[in-house]
C-alpha positions in Angstrom: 8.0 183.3 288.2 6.5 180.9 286.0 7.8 176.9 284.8 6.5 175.3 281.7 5.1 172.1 282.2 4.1 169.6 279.5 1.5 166.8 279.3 -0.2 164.9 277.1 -3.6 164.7 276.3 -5.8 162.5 274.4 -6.7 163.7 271.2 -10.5 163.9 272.6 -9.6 165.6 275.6 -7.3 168.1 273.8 -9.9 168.9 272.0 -12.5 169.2 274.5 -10.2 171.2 276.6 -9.6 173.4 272.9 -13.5 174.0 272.9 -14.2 174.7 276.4 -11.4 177.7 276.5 -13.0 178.6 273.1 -16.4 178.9 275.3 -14.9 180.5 277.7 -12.7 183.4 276.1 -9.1 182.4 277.8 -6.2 180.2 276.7 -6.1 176.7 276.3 -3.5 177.1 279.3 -5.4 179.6 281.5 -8.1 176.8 281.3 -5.9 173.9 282.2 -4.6 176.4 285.2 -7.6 177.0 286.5 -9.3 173.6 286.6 -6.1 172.4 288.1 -6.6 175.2 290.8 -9.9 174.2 291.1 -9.5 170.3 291.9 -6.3 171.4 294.2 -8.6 173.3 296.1 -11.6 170.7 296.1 -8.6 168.0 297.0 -7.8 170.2 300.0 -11.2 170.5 301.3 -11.8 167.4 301.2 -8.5 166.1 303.2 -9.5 169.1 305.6 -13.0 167.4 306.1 -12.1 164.0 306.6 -9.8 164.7 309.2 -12.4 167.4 310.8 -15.7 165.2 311.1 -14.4 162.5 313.4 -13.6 165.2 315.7 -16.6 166.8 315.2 -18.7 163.6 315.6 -16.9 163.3 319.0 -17.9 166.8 320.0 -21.5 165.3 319.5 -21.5 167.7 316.3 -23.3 166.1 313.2 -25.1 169.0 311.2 -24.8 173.0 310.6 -27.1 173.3 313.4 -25.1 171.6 315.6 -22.5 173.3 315.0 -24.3 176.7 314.9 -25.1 176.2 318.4 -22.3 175.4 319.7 -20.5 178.4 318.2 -23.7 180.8 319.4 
């Protein structure tokens, strides 16, 4: 199922979003869907991280290595 939503853009960004999903072979709305995606997902991470890495620092855990060996 699909909603419509509506926004508005600035004339520059509607036209930079216009030539990017030009660029890239996909509707101006595919575009839009997928950088919103994209910054949900980046959002998500980094909520996820913020809330891991004082735990982690706690642990003693401060790099991939760290980590690596602990999980070895």
């Amino acid at each position: 199922m699909r909603d419509t939503l509506t926004i508005s853009l600035p004339k520059k960004l509607r036209i930079e979003l216009r030539d990017a999903a030009r660029r890239e072979g996909v509707t101006q709305s595919e575009f839009a869907r997928k950088a919103l995606k994209v910054e949900l997902f980046r959002r998500a991470m980094r909520e996820a991280r913020d809330a891991l890495v004082p735990k982690a620092r706690a642990m003693g855990i401060y790099t991939d290595e760290d980590a690596f060996r602990i999980v070895s």
